[in-house]
VEXDREN-2710 file (C-alpha; in Angstrom, 1 decimal):
% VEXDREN-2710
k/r/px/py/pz
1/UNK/-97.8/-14.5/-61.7
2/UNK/-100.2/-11.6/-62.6
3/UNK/-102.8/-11.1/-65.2
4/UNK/-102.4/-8.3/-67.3
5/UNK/-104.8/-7.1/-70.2
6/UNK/-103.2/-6.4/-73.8
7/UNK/-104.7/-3.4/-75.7
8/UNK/-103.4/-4.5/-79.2
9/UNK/-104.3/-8.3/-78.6
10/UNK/-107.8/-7.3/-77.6
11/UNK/-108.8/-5.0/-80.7
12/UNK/-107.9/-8.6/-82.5
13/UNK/-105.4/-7.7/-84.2
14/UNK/-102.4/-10.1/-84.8
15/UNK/-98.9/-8.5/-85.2
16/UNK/-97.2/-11.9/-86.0
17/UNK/-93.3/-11.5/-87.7
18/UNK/-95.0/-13.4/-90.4
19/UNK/-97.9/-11.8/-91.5
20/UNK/-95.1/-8.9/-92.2
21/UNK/-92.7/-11.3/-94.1
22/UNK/-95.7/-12.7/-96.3
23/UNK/-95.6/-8.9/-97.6
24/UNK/-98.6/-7.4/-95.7
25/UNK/-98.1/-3.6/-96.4
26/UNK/-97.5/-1.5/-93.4
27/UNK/-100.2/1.1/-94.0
28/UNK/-103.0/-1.1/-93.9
29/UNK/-101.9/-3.3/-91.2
30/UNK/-101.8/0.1/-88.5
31/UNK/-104.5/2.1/-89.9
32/UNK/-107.0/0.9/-87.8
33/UNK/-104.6/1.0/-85.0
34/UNK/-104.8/4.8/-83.7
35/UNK/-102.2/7.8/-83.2
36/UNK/-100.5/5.3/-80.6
37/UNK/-98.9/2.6/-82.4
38/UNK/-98.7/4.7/-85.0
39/UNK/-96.1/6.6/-82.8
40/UNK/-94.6/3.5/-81.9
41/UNK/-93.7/2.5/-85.5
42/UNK/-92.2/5.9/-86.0
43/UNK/-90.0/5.5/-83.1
44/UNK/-88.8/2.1/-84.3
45/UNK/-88.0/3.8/-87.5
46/UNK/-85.8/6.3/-85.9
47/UNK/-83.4/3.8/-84.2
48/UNK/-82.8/6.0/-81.0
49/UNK/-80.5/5.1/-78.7
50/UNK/-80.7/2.3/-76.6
51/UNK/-81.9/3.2/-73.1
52/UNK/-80.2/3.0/-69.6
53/UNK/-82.1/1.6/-66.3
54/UNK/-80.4/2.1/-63.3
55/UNK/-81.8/1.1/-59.8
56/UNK/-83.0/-2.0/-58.0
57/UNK/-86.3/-2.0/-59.4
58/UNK/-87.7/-2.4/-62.8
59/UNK/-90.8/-2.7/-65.2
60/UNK/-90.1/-4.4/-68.3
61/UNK/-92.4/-5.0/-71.1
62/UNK/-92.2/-7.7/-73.7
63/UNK/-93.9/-6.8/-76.7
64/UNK/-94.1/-6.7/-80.8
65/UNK/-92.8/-3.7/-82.5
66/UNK/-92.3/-2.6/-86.1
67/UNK/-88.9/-2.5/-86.9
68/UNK/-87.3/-1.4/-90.6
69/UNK/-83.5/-2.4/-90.6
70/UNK/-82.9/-2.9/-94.5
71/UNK/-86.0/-0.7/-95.9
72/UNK/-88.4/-3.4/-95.7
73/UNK/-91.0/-2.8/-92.6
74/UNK/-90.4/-6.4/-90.3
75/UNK/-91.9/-6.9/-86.4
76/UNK/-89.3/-7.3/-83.7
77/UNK/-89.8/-8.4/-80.3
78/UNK/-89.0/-5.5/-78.1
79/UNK/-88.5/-4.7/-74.4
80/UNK/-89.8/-1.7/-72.9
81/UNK/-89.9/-0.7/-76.7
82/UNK/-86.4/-0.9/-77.7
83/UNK/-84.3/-3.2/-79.8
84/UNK/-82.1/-3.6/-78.8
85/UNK/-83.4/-3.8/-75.0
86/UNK/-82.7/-1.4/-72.1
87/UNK/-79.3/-1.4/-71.2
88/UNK/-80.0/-2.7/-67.2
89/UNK/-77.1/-1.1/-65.0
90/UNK/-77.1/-3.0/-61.1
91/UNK/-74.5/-2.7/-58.3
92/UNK/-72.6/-5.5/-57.2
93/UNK/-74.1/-6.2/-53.0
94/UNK/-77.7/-5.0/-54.0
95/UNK/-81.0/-7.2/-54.4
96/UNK/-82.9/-6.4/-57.7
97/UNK/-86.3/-7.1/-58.9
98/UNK/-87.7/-7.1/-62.3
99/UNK/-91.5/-7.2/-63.4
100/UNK/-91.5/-8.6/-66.9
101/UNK/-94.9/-8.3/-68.6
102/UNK/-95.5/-10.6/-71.5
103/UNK/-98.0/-8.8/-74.1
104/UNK/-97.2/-11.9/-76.9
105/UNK/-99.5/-14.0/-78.2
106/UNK/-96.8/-16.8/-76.7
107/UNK/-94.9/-17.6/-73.6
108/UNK/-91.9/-15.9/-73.2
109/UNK/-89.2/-15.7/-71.2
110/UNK/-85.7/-13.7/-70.0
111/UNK/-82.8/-15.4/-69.0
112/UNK/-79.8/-13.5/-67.3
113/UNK/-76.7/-14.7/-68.9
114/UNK/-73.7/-15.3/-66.6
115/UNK/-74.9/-14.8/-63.7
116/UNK/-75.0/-16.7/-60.6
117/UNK/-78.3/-16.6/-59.1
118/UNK/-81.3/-19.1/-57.3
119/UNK/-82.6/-21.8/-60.1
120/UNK/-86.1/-20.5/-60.0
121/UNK/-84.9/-17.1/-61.5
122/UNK/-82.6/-18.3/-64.1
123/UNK/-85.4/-17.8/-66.6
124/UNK/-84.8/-21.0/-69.0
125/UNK/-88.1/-22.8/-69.4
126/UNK/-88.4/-26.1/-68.3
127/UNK/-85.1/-26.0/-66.9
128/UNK/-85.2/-23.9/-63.7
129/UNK/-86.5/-25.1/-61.0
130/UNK/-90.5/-23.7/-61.1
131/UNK/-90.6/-21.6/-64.0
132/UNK/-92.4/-22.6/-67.1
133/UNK/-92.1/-19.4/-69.0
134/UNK/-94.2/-16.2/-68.7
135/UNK/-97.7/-16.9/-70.2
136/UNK/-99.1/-14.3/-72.4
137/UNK/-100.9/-11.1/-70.7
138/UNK/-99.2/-12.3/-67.3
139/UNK/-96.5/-10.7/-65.4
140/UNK/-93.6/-12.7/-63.6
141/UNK/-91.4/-10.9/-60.7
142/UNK/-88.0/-11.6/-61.3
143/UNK/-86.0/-11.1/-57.5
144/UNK/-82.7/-11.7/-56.5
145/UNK/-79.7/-10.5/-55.1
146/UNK/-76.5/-9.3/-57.6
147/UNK/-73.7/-11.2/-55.9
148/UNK/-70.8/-10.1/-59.0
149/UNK/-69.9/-7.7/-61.3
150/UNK/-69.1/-6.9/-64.8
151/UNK/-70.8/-7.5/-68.2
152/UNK/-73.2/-9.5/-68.6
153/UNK/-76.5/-9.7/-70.8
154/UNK/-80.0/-11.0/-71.1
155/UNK/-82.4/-12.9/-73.9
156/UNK/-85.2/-15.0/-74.1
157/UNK/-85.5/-18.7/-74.0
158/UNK/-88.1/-19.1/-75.5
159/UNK/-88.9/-20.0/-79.5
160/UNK/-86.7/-17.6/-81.9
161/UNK/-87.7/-14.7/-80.0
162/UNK/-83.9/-14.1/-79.2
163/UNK/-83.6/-13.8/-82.9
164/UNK/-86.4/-11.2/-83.7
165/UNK/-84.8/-8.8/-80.9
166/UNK/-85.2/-10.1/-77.3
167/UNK/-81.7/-9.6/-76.1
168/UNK/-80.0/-6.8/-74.0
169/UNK/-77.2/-5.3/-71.8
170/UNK/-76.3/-6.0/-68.0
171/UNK/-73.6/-3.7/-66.9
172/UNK/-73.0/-4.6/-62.7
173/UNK/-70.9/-2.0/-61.1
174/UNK/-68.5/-3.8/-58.4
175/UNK/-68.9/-2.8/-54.7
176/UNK/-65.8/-1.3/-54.3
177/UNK/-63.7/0.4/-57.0
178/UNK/-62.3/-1.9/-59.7
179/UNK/-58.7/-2.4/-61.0
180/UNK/-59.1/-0.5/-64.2
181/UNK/-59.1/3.2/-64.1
182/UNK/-61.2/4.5/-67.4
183/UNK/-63.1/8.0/-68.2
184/UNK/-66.1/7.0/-70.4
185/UNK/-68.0/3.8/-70.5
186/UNK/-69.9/2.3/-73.2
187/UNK/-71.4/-0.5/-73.9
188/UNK/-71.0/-2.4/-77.5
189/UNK/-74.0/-4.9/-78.7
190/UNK/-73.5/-6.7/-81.6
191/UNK/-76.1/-8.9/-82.8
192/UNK/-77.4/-10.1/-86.6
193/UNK/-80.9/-9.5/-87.7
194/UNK/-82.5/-11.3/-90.4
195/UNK/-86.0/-10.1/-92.9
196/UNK/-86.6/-13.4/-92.9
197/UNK/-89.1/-15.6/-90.4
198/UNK/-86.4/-17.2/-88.3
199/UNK/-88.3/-20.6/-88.3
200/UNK/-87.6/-20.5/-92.0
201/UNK/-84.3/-19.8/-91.4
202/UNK/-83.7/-23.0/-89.3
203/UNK/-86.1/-24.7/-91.9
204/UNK/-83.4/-24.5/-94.6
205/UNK/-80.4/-25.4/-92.8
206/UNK/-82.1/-28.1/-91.2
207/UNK/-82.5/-29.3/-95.3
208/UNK/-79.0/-27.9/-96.5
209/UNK/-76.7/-26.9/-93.6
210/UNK/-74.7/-24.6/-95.7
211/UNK/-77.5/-22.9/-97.4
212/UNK/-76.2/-19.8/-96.6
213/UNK/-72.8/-20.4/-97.3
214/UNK/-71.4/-19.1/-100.7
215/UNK/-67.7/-19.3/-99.9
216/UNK/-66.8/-22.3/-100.4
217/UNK/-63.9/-23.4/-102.3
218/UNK/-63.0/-23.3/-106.0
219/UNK/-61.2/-24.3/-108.5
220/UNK/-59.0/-21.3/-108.6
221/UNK/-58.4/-21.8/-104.5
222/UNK/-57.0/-25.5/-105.4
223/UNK/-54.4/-23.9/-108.2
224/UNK/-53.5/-21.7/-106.0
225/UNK/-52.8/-23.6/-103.4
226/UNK/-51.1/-26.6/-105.0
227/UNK/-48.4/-24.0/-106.0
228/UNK/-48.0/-22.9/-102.6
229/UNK/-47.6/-25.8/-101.1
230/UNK/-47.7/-28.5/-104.1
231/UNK/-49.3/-31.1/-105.2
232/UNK/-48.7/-33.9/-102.4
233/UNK/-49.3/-31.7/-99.5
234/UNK/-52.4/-30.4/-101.4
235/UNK/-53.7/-33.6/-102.3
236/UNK/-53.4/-35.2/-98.5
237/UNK/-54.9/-32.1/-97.0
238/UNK/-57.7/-32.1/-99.1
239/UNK/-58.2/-35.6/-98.9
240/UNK/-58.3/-35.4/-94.8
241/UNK/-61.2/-33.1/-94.8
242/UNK/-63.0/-34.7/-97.0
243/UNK/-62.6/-38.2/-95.0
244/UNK/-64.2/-35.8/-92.1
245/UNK/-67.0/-34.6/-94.4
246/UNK/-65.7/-31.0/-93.6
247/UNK/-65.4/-28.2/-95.1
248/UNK/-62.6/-25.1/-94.1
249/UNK/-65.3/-23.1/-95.3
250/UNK/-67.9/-23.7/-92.7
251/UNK/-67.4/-20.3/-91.3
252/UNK/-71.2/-20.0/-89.8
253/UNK/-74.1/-21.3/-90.9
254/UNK/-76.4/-18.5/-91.3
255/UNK/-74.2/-15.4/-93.5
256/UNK/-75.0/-11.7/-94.5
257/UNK/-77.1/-12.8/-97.2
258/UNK/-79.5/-12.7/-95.0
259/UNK/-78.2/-10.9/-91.8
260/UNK/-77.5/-7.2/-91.4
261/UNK/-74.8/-6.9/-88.7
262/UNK/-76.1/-4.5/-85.7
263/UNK/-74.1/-2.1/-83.5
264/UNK/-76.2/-1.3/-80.6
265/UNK/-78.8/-1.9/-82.8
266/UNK/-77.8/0.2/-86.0
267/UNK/-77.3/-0.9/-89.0
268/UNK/-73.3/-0.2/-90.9
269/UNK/-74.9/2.4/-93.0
270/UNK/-76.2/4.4/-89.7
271/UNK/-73.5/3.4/-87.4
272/UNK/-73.3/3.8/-83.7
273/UNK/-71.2/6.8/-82.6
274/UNK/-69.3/7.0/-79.0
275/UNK/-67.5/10.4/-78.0
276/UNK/-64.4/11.2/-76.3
277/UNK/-61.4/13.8/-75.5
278/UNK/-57.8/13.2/-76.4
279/UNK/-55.7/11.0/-73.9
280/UNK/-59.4/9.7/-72.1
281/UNK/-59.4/5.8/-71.4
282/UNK/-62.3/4.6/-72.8
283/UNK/-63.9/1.2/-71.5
284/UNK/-66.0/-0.4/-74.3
285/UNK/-67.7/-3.2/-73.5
286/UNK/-68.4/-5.7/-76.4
287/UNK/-71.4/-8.1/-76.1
288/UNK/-71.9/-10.8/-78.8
289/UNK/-76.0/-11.1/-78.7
290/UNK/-75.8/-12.5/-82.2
291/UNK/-77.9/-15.4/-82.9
292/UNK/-75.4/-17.0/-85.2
293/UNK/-72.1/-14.8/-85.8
294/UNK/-68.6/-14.9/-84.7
295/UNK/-67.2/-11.3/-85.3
296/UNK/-63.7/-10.4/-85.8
297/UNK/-63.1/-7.0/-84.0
298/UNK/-60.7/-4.2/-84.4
299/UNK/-60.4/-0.3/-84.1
300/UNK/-57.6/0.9/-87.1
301/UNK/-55.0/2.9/-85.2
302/UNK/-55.6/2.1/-81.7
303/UNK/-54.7/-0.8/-79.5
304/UNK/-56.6/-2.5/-77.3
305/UNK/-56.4/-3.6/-73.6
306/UNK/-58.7/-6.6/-72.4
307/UNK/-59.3/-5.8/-69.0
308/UNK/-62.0/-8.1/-68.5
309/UNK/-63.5/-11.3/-70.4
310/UNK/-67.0/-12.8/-69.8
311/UNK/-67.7/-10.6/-66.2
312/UNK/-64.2/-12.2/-65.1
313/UNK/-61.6/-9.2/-64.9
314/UNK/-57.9/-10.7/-66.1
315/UNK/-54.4/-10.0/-66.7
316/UNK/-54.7/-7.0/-69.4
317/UNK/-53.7/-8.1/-72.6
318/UNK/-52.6/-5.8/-75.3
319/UNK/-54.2/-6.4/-79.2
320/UNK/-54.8/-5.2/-82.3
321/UNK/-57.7/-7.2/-82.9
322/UNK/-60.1/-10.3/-81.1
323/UNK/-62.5/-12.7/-82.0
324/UNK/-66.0/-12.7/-79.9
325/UNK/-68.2/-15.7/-80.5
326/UNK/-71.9/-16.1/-79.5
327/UNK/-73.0/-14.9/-76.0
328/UNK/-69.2/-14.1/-74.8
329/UNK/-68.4/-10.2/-73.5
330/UNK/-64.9/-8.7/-73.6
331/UNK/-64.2/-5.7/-72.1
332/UNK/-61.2/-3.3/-73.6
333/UNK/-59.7/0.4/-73.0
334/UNK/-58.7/2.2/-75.5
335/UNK/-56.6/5.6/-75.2
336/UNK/-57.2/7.9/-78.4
337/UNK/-54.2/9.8/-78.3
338/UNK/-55.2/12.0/-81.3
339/UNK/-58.0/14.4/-81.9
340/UNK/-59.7/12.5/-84.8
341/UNK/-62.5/9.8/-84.9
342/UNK/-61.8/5.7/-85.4
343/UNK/-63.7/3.0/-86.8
344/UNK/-65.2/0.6/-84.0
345/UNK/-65.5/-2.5/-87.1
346/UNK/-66.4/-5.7/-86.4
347/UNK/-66.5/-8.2/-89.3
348/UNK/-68.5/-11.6/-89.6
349/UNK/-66.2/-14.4/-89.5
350/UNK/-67.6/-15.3/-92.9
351/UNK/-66.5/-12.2/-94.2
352/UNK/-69.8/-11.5/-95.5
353/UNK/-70.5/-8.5/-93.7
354/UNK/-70.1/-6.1/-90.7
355/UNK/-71.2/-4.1/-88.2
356/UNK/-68.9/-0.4/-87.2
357/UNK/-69.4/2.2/-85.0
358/UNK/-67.3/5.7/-84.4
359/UNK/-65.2/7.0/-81.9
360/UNK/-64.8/10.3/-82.0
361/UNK/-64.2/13.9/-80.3
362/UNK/-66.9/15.8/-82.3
363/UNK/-69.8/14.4/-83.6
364/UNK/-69.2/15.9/-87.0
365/UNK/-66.0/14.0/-87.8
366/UNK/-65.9/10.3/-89.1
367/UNK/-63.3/7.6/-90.2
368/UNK/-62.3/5.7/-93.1
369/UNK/-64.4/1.8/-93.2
370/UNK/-61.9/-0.8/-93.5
371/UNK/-62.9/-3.5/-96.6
372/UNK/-63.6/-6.3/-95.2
373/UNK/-60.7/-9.2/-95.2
374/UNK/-59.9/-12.1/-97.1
375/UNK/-62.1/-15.1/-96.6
376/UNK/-60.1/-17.5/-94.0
377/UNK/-59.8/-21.4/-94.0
378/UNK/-60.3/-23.2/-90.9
379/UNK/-57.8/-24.8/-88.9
380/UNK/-58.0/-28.0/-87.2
381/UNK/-58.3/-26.0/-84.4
382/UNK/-61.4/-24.1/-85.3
383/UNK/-63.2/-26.9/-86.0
384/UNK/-62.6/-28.4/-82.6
385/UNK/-59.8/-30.6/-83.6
386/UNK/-57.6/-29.9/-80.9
387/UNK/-59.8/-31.2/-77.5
388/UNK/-60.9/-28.0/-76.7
389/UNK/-65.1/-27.6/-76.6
390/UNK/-65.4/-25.0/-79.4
391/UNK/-61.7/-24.8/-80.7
392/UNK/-59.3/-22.1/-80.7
393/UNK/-59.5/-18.6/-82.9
394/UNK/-56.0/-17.4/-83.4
395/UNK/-56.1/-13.8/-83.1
396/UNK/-53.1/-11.3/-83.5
397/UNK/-50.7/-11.5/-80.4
398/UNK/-52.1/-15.1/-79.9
399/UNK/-53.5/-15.1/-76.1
400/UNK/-56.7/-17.6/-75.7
401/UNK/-60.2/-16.4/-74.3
402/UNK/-62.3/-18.1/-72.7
403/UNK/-66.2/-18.7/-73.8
404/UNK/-69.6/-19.5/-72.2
405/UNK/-72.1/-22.3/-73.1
406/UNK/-74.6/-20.2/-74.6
407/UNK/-76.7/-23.0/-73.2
408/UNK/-80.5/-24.3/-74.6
409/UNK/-83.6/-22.5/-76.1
410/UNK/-87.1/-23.5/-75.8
411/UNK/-89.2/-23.8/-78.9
412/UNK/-92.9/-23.7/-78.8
413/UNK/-93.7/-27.0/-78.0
414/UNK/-91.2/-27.2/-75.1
415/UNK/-88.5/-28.8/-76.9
416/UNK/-84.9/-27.5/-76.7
417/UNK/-82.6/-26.7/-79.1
418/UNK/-79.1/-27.6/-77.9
419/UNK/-76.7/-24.7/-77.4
420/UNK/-73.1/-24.8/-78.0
421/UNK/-69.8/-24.1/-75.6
422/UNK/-68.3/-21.4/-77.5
423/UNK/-64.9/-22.6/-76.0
424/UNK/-61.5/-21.2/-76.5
425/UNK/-60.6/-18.2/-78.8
426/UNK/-56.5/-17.8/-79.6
427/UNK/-55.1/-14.8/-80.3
428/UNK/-51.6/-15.5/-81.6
429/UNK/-48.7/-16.5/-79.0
430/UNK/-50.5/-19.3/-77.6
431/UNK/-51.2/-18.1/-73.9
432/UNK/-54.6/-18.1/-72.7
433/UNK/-56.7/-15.8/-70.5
434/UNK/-58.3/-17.5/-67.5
END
């Protein structure tokens, strides 16, 4: 591991997440800094599109950033520059390597999500075999050969770094032609970004786990539910989940009071925009780099075809709408059929908030933004009721996908948080995608 020198860090000047939550304003923080970051923090402003690297070999750069998602000036931890980061494209038979230069003021990390590769290069701190994280103002060579395709992505392991922006795309191009035939290819990030300093964030749902939450039940949910299904059945449902200490609320623990849902890093109100011709297949390739959000997706007026699910391709399966929960990728095709745009909108299961995007033939055209739904109760199944590891999400035609343990994240003082399996998601007849 190399030595590198960091031109911000050695003017002295700390770019912590916090210093900017504490309300530090942005002028006087880069004044002294020169025409360069200045740049920089105009860039970040802009929200340009997120970058593709194609190849087998690659300099990446892990970094702070300013950032402004919600009008308020935040740091995010970038790659190369970007949040999200460069979109990394590799073919399936090749040997890659990746020299990933850590300009924090603390160790960091990348770890390449679903896919199979020697321990030492996993990137997970502590856990494979070797690596101890990338110390600040060092470089580590990532090297190692791409034996799959499909999509996959990467993020750090290390601290809440994940959370402020360290996440991006893997899109691995099989060796010989694949089963699905398509014309334009995109890839889909959706991810939740918070104002806040994450470690507060874990600070008050480690005091109140449903701090965020302000869905859950009333008084007027009870009425209306005992004269749905009366009193008795009412009564003994209730009094279940409270025996279990459970809510059907508990929807996810952190909510858009806080988050602003991300398409490919934009915001709803900019909205990422993908392009087509009439009767082209379009692949879209939707990656969950969320921190904490499940998100409901659909595209009002076309179907969907999931051709491949977490890398794996499958039996295509025909929808209107699927659930994607933290770290899992789902690839569809969709075939516009008519020459007007569609809504890309994917909900937070919470219903507290989205994220959208636009499909459409001419750049000047736009379509209607669905509201967002109804707030749902849990099933037994949702909350892992049922045997399975993360439960089941019943979706419209009611086929199951399968999801990845999104696995363990190293704090600052080496501890690990434990991840979660993210399990089984239904979609309404009951089969199940392998």
């Amino acid at each position: 591991m190399s030595s590198i020198k960091n031109p911000i860090l050695d003017k002295g000047i700390n770019l912590t997440r916090r210093r900017f939550v504490q309300g530090v304003a942005m002028g006087s923080v880069f004044a002294g800094m020169g025409l360069g970051t200045r740049s920089l923090m105009a860039a970040a402003l802009k929200h340009e599109e997120v970058q593709t690297l194609r190849g087998t070999d690659f300099n990446l750069t892990i970094s702070e950033q300013a950032v402004n998602f919600t009008g308020a000036p935040r740091i995010g931890t970038t790659v190369n520059g970007s949040l999200p980061a460069p979109i990394l494209r590799w073919r399936e038979g090749d040997t890659v390597t990746l020299r990933v230069t850590n300009l924090l003021r603390e160790t960091s990390s990348i770890h390449w999500h679903g896919l199979i590769l020697p321990s030492a290069m996993d990137g997970v701190p502590g856990i494979s075999n070797g690596f101890n994280g990338i110390q600040p103002g060092t470089t580590f060579t990532y090297r190692f050969p791409v034996t799959q395709s499909g999509t996959y992505w990467y993020h750090s392991h290390s601290g809440f770094q994940e959370q402020t922006g360290l996440y991006g795309s893997i899109v691995i191009d099989p060796r010989e032609p694949g089963p699905v035939a398509f014309d334009r290819d995109y890839v889909v990030m959706l991810s939740d970004w918070t104002d806040e300093d994450p470690t507060d964030v874990y600070r008050k749902l480690k005091k109140l786990s449903h701090y965020y939450n302000f869905n859950e039940r009333t008084h007027a949910d009870l009425m209306q539910e005992i004269k749905a299904k009366g009193l008795s059945a009412t009564w003994n449902d209730r009094k279940m989940w409270n025996q279990m200490r459970m809510s059907q609320r508990d929807l996810s623990d952190v909510t858009g009071y806080t988050y602003t849902f991300l398409m490919n890093g934009r915001t709803p109100a900019d909205g990422w925009m993908g392009l087509f011709k009439k009767g082209e297949k379009v692949r879209l390739r939707f990656i969950n780099g969320s921190a904490m959000t499940f998100f409901d997706v659909r595209i009002p007026g076309l179907k969907m075809t999931v051709v491949e699910a977490d890398g794996q391709n499958i039996e295509p399966v025909s929808v209107d709408e699927f659930r994607i929960g933290v770290a899992e990728t789902y690839d569809v095709i969709v075939e516009p059929k008519d020459d007007r745009a569609y809504t890309v909108f994917a909900q937070d299961i919470a219903r507290s908030g989205y994220a959208r995007g636009t499909l459409t033939p001419n750049p000047g055209l736009t379509a209607p933004v669905p509201g967002l739904d109804p707030v749902p109760n849990l099933a037994h199944g949702d909350m892992g009721m049922n045997m399975m590891d993360h439960g089941q999400h019943q979706m419209a035609d009611g086929k199951t996908m399968l999801g990845m343990d999104h696995g363990q994240h190293q704090m600052a003082d080496g501890k690990t948080m434990p991840g979660m399996d993210h399990g089984q998601h239904q979609m309404a007849d009951g089969k199940t995608m392998p």
